[in-house]
C-alpha positions as CSV (number, residue, x, y, z in Angstrom):
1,X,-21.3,12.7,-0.4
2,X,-19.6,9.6,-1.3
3,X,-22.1,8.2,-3.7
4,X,-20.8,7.2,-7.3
5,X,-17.4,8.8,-6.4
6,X,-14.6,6.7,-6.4
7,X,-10.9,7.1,-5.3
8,X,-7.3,4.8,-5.4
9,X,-6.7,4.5,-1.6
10,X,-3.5,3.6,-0.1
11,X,-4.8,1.6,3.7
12,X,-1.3,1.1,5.9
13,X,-1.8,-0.8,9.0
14,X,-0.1,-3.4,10.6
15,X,-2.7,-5.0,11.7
16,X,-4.5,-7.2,9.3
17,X,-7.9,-7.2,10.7
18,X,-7.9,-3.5,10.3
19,X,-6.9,-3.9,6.7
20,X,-9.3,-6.2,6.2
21,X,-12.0,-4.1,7.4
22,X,-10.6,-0.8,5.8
23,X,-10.3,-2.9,2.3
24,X,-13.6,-4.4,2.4
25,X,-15.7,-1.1,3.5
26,X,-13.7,0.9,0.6
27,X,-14.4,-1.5,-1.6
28,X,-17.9,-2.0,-1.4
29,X,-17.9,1.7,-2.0
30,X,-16.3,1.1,-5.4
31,X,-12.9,2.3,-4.5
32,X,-9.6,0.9,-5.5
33,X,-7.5,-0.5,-2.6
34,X,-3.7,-1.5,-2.2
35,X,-2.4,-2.4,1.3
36,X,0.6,-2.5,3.2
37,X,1.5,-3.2,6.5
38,X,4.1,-0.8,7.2
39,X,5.4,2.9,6.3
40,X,8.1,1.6,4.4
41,X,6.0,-0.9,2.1
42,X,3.9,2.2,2.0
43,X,6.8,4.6,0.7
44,X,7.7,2.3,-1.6
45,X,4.1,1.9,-2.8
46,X,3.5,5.6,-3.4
47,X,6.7,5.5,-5.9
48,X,4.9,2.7,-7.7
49,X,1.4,3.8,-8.1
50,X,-0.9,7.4,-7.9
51,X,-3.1,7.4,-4.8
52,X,-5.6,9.8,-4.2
53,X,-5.9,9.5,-0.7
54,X,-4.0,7.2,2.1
55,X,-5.3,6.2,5.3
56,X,-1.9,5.4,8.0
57,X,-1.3,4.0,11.4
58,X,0.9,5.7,12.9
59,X,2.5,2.7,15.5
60,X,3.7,0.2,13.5
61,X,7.3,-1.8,13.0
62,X,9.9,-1.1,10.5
63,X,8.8,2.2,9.1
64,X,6.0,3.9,11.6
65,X,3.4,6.1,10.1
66,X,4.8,9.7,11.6
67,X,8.1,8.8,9.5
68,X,6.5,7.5,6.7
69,X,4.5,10.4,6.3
70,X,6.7,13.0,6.5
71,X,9.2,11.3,4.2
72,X,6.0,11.0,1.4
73,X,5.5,14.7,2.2
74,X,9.3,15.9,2.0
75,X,9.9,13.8,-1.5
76,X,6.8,16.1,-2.9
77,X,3.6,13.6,-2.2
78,X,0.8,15.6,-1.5
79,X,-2.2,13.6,-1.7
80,X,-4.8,13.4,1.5
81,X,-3.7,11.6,4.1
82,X,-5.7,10.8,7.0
83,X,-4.0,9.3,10.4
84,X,-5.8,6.4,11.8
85,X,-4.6,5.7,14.9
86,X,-5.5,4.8,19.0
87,X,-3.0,7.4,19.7
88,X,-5.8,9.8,20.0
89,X,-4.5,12.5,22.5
90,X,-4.3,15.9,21.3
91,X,-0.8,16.3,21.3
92,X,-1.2,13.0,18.9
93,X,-3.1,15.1,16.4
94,X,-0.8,17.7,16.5
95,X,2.3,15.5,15.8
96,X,0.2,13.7,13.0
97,X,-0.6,17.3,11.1
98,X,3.2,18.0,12.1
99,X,4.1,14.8,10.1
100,X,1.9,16.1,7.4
101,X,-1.7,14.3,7.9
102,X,-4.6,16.2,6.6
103,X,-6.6,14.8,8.9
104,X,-6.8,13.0,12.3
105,X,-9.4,10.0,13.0
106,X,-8.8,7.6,16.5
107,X,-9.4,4.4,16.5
108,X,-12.1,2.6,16.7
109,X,-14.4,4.6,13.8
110,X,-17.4,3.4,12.7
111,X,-17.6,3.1,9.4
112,X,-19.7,5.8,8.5
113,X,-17.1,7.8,10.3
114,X,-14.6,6.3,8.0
115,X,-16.1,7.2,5.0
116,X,-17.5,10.8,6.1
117,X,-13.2,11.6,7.1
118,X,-12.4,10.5,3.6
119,X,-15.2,12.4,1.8
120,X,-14.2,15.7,4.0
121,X,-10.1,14.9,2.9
122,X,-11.0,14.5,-0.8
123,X,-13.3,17.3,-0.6
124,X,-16.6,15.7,-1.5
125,X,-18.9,17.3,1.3
């Protein structure tokens, strides 16, 4: 699935325990990680380097995740992006794929969760 496949992920949360957790899971897994805390450090993030997948919050200050994403989408981004979020109703998932999320995962995943979402939005099941 996962195994000796590697990926440049973009983690945006603004909670720092969950980018810690994120960071360290992905990078024992031999990806490449860059964090931000917000949508708009995010968007300006995504002009500075190529992601190939991007995990988002979708509550946060400044710049939430459902903006964030559909700006990225609407200026031509079109890299997997996977909302991770405890908004988890349905009509949550369907605002999030709206905004332009491959896919939906609520929060709390474990990690093999984590990694089996990213695997499905990169295509390596």
């Amino acid at each position: 699935m996962l195994k000796n496949r590697t990926a440049k992920v973009l983690v945006v949360d603004d909670d720092r325990i969950v980018r810690l957790t994120l960071e360290n899971l992905l990078r024992k897994a031999g990806h490449q990680v860059v964090c931000a805390e917000n949508g708009l450090k995010a968007v300006v993030l995504c002009s500075e380097y190529c992601f190939d997948i991007a995990i988002f919050d979708m509550n946060m200050p400044q710049m939430d995740g459902w903006t964030a994403v559909s700006q990225l989408r609407t200026t031509g981004f079109d890299f997997p992006i996977i909302a991770y979020t405890s908004y988890a109703l349905p009509a949550d998932e369907a605002r999030a794929k709206s905004a332009g999320c491959t896919l939906f995962l609520g929060k709390p995943a474990d990690a093999g969760k984590v990694m089996e979402t990213i695997g499905a939005a990169l295509g390596w099941e």
